[in-house]
Every structure is written in structure tokens, then in C-alpha cells.
N, C-alpha and C positions, 0 to 999 in steps of 0.2 A: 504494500500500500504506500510506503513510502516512496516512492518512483511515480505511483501517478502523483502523488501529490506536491514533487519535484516539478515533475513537468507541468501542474496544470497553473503553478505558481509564476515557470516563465512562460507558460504563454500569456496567463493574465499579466506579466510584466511589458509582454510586446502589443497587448492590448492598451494598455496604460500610455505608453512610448506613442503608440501610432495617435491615441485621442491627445495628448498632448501636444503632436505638433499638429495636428489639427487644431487645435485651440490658441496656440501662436502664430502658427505661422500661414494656417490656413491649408495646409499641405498634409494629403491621405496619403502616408508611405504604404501600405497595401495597398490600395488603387493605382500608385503608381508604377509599382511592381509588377502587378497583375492584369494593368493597361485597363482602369474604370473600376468603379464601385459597382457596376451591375454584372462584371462579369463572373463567369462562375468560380474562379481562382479565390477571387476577392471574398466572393460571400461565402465558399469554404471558410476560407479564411476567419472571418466575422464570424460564423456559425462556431467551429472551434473554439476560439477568444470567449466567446460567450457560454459555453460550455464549460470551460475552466472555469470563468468565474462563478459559477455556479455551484461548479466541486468546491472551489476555493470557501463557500460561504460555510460550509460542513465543518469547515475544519476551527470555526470558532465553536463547536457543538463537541469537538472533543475533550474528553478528558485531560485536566494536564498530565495527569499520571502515565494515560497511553503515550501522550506527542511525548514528553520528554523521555518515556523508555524503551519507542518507537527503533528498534535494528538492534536493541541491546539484549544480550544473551548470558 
């Protein structure tokens, strides 16, 4: 479990990254990437990002005693 919850931390961190320069500079690094927001690369893209953060909201729901003795044996 620890690996998805690796991964769904940076995607939610390139989700963060791409709304943020969106909100500076006005500039969608996925859209650009992926040649438009409508296309299908993109809205994978989006659809993922948003899926992380959704894992991502669980993990306020766990115990601390599991996260901090999470891989430990």
C-alpha cells in the first residue's frame, strides 16, 4: 500500500505544479504537452491527477499508528 500511496502523492504533486502555473502564468503544462485540454492524453491525464487526489484524501483517515509503522517489520 505504500507505493500506491507514493505514487498517488506525486501525481497529486504534478496536479498541484500544472494548477499552479495555471494560476500564474496562465499556462496548462498538460495541454501543452499533450497538444489541448480536450485531447485524450490530457484528460487521461486530468482523470489520473484526480484520482490521486482522491486516494490522497484516505490517507488523512488513517491511523497514525498504521502510517508511521507502515514497511516496518
Amino acid at each position: 500500500m505504500e507505493i500506491v500511496n507514493k505514487i498517488a502523492l506525486i501525481l497529486t504533486i504534478i496536479g498541484a505544479v500544472n494548477w499552479g502555473s495555471v494560476g500564474l502564468f496562465k499556462f496548462d503544462i498538460v495541454a501543452w504537452i499533450f497538444g489541448g485540454q480536450g485531447s485524450i492524453g490530457a484528460r487521461l491525464i486530468y482523470i489520473v491527477v484526480f484520482a490521486a487526489g482522491l486516494w490522497c484524501i484516505s490517507l488523512f483517515f488513517q491511523k497514525e499508528h498504521d502510517y508511521l509503522t507502515e514497511g516496518v517489520q
